[in-house]
C-alpha positions as CSV (number, residue, x, y, z in Angstrom):
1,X,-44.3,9.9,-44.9
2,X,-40.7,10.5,-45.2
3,X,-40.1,7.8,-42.3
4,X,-41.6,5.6,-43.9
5,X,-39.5,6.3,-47.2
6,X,-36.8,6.3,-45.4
7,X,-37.9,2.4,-44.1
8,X,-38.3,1.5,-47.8
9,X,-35.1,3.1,-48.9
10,X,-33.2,0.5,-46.4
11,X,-35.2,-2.5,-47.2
12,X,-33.7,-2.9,-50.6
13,X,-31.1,-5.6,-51.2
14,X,-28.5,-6.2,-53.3
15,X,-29.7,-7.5,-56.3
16,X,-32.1,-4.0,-56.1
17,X,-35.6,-5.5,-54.8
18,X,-37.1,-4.1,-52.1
19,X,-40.0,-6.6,-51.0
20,X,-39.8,-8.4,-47.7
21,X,-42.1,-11.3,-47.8
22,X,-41.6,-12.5,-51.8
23,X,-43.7,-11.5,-55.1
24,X,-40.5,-9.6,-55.3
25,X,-41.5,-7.9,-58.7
26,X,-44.8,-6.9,-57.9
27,X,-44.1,-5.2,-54.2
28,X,-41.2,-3.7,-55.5
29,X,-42.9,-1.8,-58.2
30,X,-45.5,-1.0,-55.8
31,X,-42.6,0.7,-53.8
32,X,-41.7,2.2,-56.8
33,X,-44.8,4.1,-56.8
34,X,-44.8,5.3,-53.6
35,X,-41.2,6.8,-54.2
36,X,-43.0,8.6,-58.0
37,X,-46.3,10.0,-55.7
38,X,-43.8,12.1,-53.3
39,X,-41.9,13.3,-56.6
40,X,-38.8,11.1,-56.3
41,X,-37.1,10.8,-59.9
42,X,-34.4,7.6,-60.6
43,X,-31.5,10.3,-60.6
44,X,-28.1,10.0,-59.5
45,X,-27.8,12.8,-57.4
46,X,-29.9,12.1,-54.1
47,X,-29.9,8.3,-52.2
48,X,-33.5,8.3,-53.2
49,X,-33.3,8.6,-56.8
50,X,-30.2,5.7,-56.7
51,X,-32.5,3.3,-55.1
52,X,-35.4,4.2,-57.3
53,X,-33.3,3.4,-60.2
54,X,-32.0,0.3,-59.2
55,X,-35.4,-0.7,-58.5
56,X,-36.5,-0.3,-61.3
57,X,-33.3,-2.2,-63.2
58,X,-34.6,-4.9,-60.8
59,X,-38.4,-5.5,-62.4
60,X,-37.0,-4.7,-65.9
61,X,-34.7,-7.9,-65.7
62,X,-35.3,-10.5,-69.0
63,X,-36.2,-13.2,-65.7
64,X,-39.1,-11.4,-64.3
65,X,-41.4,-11.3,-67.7
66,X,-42.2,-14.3,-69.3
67,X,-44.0,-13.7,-72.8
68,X,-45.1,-10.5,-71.5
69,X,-46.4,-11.9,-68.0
70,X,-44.8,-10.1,-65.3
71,X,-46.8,-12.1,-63.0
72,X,-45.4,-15.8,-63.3
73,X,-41.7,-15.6,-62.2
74,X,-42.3,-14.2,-58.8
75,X,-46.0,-16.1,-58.4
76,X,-47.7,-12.3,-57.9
77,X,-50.4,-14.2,-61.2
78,X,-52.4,-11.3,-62.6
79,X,-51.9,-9.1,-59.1
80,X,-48.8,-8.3,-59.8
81,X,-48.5,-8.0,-63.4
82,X,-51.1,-5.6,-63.2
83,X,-49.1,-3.3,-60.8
84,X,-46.2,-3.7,-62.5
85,X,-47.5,-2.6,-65.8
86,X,-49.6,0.5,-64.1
87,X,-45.9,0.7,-62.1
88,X,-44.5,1.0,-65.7
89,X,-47.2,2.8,-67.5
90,X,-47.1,6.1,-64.9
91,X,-42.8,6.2,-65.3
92,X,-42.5,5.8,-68.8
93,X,-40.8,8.7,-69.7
94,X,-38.9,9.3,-66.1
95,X,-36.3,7.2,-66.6
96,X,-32.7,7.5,-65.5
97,X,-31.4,7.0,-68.9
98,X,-32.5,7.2,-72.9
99,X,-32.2,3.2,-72.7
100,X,-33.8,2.6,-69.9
101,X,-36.8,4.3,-71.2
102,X,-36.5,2.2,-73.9
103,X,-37.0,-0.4,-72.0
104,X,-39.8,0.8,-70.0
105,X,-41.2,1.1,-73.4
106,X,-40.6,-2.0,-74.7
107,X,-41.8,-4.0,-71.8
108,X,-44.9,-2.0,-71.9
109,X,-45.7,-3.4,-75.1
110,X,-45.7,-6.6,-74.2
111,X,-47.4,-6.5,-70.9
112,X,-49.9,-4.6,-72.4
113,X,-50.7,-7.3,-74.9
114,X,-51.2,-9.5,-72.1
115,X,-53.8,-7.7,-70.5
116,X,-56.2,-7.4,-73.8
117,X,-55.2,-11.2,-74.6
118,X,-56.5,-12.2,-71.0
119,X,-59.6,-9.8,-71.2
120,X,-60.7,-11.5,-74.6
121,X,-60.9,-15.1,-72.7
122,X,-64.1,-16.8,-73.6
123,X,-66.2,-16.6,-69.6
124,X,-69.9,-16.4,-68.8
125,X,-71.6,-12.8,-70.1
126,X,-71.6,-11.6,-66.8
127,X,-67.9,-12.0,-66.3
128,X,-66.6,-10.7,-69.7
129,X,-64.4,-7.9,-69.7
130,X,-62.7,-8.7,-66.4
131,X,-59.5,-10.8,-65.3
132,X,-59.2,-12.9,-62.4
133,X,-55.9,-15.0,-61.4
134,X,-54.4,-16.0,-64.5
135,X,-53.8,-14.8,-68.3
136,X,-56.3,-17.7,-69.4
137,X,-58.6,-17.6,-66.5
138,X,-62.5,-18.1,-67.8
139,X,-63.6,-15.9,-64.8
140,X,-63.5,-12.6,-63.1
141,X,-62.7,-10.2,-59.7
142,X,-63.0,-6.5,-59.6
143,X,-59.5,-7.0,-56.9
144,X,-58.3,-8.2,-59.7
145,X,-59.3,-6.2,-62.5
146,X,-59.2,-3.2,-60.9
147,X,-55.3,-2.9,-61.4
148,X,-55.7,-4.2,-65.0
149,X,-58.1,-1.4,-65.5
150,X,-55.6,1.6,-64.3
151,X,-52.7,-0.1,-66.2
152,X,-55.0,0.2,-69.5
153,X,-56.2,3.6,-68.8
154,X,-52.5,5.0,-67.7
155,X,-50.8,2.7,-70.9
156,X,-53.6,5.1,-73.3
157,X,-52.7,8.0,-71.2
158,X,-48.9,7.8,-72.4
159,X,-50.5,7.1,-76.0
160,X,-49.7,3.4,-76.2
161,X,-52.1,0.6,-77.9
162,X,-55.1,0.5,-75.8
163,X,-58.6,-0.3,-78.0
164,X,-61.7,2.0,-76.6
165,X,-63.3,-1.3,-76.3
166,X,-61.2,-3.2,-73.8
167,X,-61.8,0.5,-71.6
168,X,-65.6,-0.6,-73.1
169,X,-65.9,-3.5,-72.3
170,X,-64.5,-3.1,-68.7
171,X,-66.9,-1.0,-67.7
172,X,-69.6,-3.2,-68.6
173,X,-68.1,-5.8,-66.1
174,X,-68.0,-3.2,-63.2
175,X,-71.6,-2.3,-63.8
176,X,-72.5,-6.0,-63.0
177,X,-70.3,-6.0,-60.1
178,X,-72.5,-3.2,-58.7
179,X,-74.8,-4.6,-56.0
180,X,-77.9,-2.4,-56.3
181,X,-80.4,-3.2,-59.0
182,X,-80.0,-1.0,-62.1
183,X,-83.8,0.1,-63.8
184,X,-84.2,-0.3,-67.6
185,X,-82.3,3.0,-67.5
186,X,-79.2,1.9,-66.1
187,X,-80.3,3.7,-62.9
188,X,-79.1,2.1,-59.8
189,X,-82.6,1.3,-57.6
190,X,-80.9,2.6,-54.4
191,X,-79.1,5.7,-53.7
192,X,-76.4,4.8,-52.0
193,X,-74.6,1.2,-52.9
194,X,-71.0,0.1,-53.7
195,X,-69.2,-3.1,-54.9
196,X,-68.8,-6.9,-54.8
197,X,-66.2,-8.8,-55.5
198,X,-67.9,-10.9,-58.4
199,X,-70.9,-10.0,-59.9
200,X,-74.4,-11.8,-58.3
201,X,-73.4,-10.4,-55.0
202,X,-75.8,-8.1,-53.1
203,X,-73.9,-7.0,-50.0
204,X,-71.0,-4.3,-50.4
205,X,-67.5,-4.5,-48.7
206,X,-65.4,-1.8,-48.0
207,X,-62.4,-2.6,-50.3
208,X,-64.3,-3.3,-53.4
209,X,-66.7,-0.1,-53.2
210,X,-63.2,1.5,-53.1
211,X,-62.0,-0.7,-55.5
212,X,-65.0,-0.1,-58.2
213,X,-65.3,3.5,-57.3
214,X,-61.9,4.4,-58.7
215,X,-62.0,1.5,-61.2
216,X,-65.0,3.3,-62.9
217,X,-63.7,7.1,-62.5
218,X,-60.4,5.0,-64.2
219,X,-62.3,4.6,-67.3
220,X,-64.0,7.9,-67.7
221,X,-67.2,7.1,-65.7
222,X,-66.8,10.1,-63.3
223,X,-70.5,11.2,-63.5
224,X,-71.5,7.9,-63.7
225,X,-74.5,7.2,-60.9
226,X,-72.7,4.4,-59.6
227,X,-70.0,6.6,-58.9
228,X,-72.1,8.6,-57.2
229,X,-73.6,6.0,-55.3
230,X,-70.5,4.6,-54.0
231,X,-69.3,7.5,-52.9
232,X,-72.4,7.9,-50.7
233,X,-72.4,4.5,-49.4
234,X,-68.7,5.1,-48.4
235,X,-69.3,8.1,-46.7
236,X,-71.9,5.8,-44.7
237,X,-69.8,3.4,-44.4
238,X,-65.9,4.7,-43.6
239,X,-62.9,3.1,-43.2
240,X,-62.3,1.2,-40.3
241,X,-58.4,-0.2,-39.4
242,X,-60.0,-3.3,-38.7
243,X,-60.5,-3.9,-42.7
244,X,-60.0,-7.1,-43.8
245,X,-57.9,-5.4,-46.1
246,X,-57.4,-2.4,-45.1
247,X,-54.1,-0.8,-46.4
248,X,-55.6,-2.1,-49.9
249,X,-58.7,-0.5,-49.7
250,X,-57.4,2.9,-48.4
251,X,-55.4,2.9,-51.8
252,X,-58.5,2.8,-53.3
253,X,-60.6,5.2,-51.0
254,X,-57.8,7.9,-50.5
255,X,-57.6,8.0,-54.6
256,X,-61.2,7.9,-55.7
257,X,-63.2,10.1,-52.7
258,X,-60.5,12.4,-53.7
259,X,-61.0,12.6,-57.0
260,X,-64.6,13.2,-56.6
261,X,-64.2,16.3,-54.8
262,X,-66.9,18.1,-52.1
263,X,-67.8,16.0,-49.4
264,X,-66.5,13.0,-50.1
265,X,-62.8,14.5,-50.6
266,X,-62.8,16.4,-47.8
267,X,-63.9,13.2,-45.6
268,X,-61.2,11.2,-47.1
269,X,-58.8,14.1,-46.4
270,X,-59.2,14.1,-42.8
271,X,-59.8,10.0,-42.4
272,X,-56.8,8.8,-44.4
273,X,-54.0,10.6,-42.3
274,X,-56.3,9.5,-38.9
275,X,-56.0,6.2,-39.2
276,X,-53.1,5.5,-41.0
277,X,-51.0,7.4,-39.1
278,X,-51.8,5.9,-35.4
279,X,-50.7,2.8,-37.2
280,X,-47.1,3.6,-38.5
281,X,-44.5,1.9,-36.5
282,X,-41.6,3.7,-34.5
283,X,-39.0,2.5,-37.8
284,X,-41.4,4.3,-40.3
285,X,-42.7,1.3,-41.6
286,X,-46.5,-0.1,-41.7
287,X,-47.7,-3.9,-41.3
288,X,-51.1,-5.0,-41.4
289,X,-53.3,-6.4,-37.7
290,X,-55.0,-8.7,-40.1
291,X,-54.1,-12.3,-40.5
292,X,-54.2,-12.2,-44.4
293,X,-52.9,-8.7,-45.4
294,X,-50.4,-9.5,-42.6
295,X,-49.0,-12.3,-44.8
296,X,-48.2,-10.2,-47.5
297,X,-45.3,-8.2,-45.6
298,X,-44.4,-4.8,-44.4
299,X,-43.1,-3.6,-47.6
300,X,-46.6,-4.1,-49.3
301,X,-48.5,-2.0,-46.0
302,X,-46.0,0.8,-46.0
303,X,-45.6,1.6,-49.9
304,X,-49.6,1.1,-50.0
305,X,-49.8,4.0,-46.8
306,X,-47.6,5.9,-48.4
307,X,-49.7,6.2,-52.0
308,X,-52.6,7.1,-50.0
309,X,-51.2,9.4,-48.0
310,X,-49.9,11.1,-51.1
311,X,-53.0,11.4,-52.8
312,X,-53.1,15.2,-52.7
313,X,-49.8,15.6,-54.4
314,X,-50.4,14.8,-57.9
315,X,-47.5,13.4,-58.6
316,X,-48.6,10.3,-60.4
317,X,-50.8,10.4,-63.4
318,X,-53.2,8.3,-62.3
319,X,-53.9,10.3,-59.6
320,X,-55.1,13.3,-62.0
321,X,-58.6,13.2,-62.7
């Protein structure tokens, strides 16, 4: 991991991004994390901590939130303003500085409006309580809402203005993302199942079981069935490098098999650092075999190995059941 920190630490330029193939904001927050999950600090005393804190100067610039939206001046749309905010959300108190934590703070506000604005759009019942591309979309993803989701639950966490209901009313969304049949009971008819990527879909991918399994532990649902049953289902179905989006769906799988403990934890243990580590390049860095994921840059695949491969830590919030 430290090579690959070490990769990160040179990417960053002078204005204090550190994102290689644009959505500058949203993969440099996302870098951002991956320095807070190894216990960096923005300090001045170590190389690491000056970067982090210039970083962070960087997405707190007036230019990069618009209203609120994080997600419109680098064209990272709801992706990015929801790692941003969950970016914020787990530093908010770290800081380098009194104002700058004021800051934090204040942005938070705002962004976290955004989010509950964007979740009360008028959509179809089965879509309601998600978010999809943009503030005023009438539809809904679980890629998507997924990183909306951890923002809200981290943003309550630090003891900001997050209604029960929007955490509610999220969880009723990932529920009808779930593939398997639920009885009148709200029992899922198979054992093991996962997650689509819109609700109405009956086969589950690898990403978005990830993706919903630590979306619902997120809000609370940790002996939830479906949790269960997507934990089974991914320890049937493991991680291959050949993911269509792999280095996102590790994120997800490190963080939620972990979190569930037993089996599943222990699987996760011994798969994440097997496969991510016959990937890393000889610089330290990560980049993605697949045409799409590939697209999005090496900063984005090595800040995204990085948080998985820190998992065990505890460093982040989130990351603490």
């Amino acid at each position: 991991m430290n090579q690959g920190i070490q990769f990160l630490l040179r990417l960053q330029k002078e204005d204090g991004s550190i994102a290689d193939r644009g959505n500058a904001t949203a993969m440099t927050s996302l870098v951002i994390m991956a320095f807070a999950s190894i216990g960096t600090i923005p300090e001045p005393a170590t190389l690491e901590g000056r970067v982090m804190s210039r970083a962070i100067e960087f997405v707190l610039q007036p230019r990069n939130q618009t209203q609120g939206y994080f997600g419109h001046h680098d064209g990272s749309r709801m992706y990015g303003h929801g790692i941003t905010t969950l970016m914020l959300t787990e530093i908010l108190g770290m800081g380098a500085t009194i104002d700058q934590n004021e800051r934090i703070h204040n942005a938070l506000v705002q962004a976290i409006q955004v989010i509950l604005q964007s979740q009360a759009v008028s959509k179809p019942q089965r879509l309601q309580g998600g978010w999809r591309y943009k503030p005023d979309s009438r539809d809904s993803d679980l890629s998507v809402s997924v990183w909306q989701v951890m923002a809200l639950r981290s943003a309550k966490n630090d003891g900001l203005d997050v209604p029960s209901e929007a955490i509610d009313l999220a969880v009723e969304y990932l529920k009808e993302s779930y593939t398997s049949p639920l009885d009148e009971n709200g029992q899922p008819r198979e054992k093991a199942s996962g997650f689509a990527y819109t609700p109405g879909t009956h086969h589950p991918a690898f990403t978005m079981t990830a993706a919903g399994l630590l979306a619902m532990q997120t809000c609370g649902q940790y002996d939830s069935p479906l949790v269960a049953g997507a934990a089974a289902w991914l320890l049937e179905h493991p991680p291959r490098t050949n993911e269509r989006f792999f280095f996102y769906g590790m994120y997800y799988y490190a963080q939620g098999m972990h979190q569930i403990g037993g089996e599943a934890a222990t699987t996760a243990a011994k798969m994440v650092p097997e496969l991510l580590l016959r990937l890393q390049a000889d610089n330290g860095s990560w980049v993605s075999h697949q045409g799409e994921e590939r697209n999005v840059g090496v900063a984005y695949a090595t800040a995204l190995a990085i948080l998985s491969l820190s998992v065990r830590y505890h460093y982040l919030p989130i990351y603490q059941r």
